[in-house]
Legacy VTK file of the C-alpha trace (Angstrom):
# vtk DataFile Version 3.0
C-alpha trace
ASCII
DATASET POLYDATA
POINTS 272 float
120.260 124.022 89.326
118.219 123.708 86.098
115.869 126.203 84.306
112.702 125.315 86.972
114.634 125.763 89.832
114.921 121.812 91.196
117.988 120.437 91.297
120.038 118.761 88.475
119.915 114.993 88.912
123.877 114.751 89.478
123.327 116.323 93.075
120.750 113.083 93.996
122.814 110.559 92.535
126.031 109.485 90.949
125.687 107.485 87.811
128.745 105.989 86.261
129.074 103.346 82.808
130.480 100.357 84.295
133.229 98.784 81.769
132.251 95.435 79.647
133.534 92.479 81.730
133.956 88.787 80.847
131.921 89.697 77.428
128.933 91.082 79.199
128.298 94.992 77.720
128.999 97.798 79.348
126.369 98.579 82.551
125.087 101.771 84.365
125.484 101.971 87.983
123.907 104.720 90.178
124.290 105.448 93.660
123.515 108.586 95.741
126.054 111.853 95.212
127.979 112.789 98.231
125.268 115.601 99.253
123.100 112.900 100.386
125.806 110.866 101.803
126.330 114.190 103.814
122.764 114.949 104.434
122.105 110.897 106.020
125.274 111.394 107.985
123.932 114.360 109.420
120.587 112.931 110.405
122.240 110.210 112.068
124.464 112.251 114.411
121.580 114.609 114.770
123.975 118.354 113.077
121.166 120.508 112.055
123.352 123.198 111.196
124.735 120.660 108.675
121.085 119.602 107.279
120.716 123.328 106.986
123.555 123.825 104.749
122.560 120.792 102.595
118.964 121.348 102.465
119.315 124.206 99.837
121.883 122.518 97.522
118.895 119.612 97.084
115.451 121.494 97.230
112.964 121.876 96.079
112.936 118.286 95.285
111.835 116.389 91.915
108.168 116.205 91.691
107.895 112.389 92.995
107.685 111.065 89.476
110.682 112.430 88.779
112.863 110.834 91.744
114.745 107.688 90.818
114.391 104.757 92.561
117.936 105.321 93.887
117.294 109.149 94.991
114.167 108.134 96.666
116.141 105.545 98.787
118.444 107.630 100.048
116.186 110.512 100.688
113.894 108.389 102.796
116.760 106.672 104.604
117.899 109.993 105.659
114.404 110.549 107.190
114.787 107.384 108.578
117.474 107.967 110.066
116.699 110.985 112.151
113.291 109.172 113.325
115.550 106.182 114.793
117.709 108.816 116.656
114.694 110.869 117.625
116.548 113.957 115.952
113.178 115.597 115.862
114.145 118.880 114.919
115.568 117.879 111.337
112.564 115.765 111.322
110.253 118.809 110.971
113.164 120.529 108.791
113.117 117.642 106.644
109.165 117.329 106.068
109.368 121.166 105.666
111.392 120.953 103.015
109.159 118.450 100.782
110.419 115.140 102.035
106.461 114.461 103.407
105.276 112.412 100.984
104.482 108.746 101.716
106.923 107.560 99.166
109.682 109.562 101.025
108.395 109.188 104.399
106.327 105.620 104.877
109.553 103.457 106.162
110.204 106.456 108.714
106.198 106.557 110.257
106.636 102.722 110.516
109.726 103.574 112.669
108.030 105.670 114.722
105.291 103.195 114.773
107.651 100.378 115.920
109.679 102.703 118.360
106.100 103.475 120.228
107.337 107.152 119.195
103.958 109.520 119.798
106.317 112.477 119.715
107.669 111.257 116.534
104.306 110.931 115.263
102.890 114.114 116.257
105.691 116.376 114.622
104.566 114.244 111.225
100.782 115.145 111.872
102.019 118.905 112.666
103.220 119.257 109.615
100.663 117.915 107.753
100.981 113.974 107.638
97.444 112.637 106.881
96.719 110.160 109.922
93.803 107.936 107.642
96.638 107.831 104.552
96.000 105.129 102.177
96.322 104.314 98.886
97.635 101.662 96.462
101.470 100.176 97.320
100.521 101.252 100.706
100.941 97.946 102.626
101.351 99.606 105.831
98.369 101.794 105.694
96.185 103.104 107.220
97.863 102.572 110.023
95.574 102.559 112.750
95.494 98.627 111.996
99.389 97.868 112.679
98.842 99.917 115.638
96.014 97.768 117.291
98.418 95.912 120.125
99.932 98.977 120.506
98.494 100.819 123.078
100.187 104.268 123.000
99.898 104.426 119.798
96.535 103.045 118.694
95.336 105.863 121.744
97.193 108.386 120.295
96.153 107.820 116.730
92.585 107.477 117.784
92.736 110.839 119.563
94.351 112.497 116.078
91.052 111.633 114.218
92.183 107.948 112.842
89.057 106.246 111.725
88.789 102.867 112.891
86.143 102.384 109.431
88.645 102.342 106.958
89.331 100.045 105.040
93.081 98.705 103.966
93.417 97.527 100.459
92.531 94.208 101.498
88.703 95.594 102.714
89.680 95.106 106.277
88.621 97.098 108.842
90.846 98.555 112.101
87.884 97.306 114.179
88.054 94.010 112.148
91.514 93.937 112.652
90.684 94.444 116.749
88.417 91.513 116.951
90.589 89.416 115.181
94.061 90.070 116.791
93.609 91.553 120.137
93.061 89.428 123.009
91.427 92.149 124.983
88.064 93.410 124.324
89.088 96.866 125.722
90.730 97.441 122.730
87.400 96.869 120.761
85.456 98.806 123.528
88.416 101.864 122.571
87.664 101.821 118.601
83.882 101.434 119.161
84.145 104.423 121.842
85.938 106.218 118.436
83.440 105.675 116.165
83.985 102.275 115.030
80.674 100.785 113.471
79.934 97.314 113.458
76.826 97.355 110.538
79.583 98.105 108.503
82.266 95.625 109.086
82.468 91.602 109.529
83.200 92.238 113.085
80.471 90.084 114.452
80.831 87.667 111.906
85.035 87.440 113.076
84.014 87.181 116.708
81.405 84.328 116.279
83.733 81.789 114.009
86.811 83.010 117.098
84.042 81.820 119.647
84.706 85.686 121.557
81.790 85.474 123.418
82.349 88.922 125.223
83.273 90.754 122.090
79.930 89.815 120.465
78.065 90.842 123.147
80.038 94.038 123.058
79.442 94.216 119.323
75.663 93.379 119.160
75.109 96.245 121.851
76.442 98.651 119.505
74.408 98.184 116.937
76.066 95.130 115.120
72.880 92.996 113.096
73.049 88.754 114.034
72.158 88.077 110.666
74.265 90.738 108.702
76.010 88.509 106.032
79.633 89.166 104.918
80.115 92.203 103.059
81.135 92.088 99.395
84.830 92.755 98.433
86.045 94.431 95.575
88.729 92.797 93.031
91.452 91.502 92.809
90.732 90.335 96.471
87.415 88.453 95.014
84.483 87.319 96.517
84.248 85.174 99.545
81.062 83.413 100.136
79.004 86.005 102.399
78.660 83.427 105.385
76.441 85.216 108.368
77.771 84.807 112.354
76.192 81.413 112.124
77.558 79.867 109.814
81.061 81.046 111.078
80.780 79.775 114.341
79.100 76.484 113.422
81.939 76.173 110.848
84.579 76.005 113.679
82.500 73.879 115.977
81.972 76.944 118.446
79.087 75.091 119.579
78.087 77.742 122.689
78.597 80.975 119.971
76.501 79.201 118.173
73.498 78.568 120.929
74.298 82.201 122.056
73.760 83.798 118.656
70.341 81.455 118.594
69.764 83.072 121.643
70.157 86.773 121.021
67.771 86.330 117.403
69.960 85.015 114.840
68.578 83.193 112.210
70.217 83.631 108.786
72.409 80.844 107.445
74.145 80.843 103.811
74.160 76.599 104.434
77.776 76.362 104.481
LINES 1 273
272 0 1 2 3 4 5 6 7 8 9 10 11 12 13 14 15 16 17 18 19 20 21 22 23 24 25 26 27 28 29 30 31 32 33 34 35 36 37 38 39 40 41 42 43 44 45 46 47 48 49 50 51 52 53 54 55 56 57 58 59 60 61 62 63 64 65 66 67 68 69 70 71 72 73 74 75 76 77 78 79 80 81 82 83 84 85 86 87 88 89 90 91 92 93 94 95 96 97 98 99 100 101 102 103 104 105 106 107 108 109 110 111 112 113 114 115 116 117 118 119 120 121 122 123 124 125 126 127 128 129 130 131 132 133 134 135 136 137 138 139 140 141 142 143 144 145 146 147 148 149 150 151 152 153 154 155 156 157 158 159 160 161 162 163 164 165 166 167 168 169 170 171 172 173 174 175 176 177 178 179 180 181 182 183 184 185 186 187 188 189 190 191 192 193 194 195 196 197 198 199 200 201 202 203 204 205 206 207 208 209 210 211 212 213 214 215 216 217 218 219 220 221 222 223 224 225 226 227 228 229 230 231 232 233 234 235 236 237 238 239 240 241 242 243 244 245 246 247 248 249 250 251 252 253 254 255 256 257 258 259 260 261 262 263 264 265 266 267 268 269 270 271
């Protein structure tokens, strides 16, 4: 162990100078040490006593900065690996012991997500996994929106505070996300019943150019405006023109959303 306590880098990985071959110079090659080799075995076949004994040969970890790319694979693969096996009690050992952050843990709540694993889920948000997580590299957050055709999970989410509001790094909305994908308007009805607001989405706007006549209804009865245009988007995603629900739905020929919108007061048009 070094001076602060955290352990040397030689018990995360294995790095070894590679001989020059066929003129090329000499090369480093790292992989991970034989602790973690241990420690993803033991997640796989589910030995706690044996992630016990590792646990304090490898902790605390590197502050996150500090973890190589090659560490930080292995690490989260051997969180992975106990989410795909349902090992649940070195799951919570594991976060315990620092392995919580997204970097370390994102490819293992996707697993759960995929695996329709609430249980999974809930020992994450037990011990302290943020449910609206987000952030830059984040692809798969927040994710209440990969959840949307999945009804366990979008319910269970829902019911641990998710906001269906947030925005992804793209500026798009769960509810957005609803209107677009789902092909039930229940699971519109469900985020709207959670909060979800449509004054401060393109909901409406989505629904009209898709020709969903229910879900606009549904939409303009909570509160969504007929002649809200698009809402701006921040770079690098840039600026679509801000079309209102009538120009979307006259732009894909949805000729009744169109008379419909007409008919419940909608005016605006961006003459697109």
């Amino acid at each position: 162990m070094s001076s602060n306590n955290r352990p040397d880098d030689n018990l995360l990985v294995v790095t070894e100078t590679l001989p020059p071959v066929d003129g090329h110079p000499a090369a480093i090659s790292t992989s991970p040490s034989p602790l973690l080799q241990q420690l993803e075995l033991a997640c796989q076949t589910g030995s706690l006593p044996e992630v016990e004994r590792i646990l304090p040969q490898i902790t605390p970890l590197p502050d996150l900065e500090n973890i190589s790319p090659t560490a930080g694979v292995a690490l989260s693969g051997c969180l992975r690996a106990a989410v795909t096996h349902q090992h649940r009690d070195i799951v919570r050992t594991l976060l315990k012991s620092g392995f919580l952050p997204n970097r370390l843990s994102g490819s293992s709540i996707n697993a759960a997500l995929h695996g329709d694993d609430t249980i999974t889920l809930l020992v994450f948000l037990e011990s302290g996994w943020d449910v609206n997580e987000r952030g830059q590299d984040m692809i798969m957050r927040p994710l209440l929106q990969h959840a949307i055709n999945r009804p366990s999970i979008r319910s269970f989410l829902l019911a641990n505070g998710a906001d269906p509001n947030l925005e992804n790094e793209r500026g798009t909305t769960a509810l957005e996300t609803a209107v677009q994908s789902s092909s039930s308007t229940e699971t519109v009805k469900e985020l709207l019943d959670s909060g979800g607001d449509p004054l401060r989405d393109d909901s409406l706007i989505i629904a009209a150019a898709l020709g969903k006549l229910d879900v606009a209804e549904l939409l303009l009865e909570r509160g969504a405006n007929v002649n809200a245009s698009m809402k701006e988007l921040a770079h690098p995603w840039g600026q679509r023109t801000r079309i209102t629900a009538l120009d979307a739905a006259a732009g894909r020929n949805q000729f009744h959303m169109v008379e419909w919108l007409k008919s419940r007061g909608a005016t605006a048009r961006n003459n697109v």
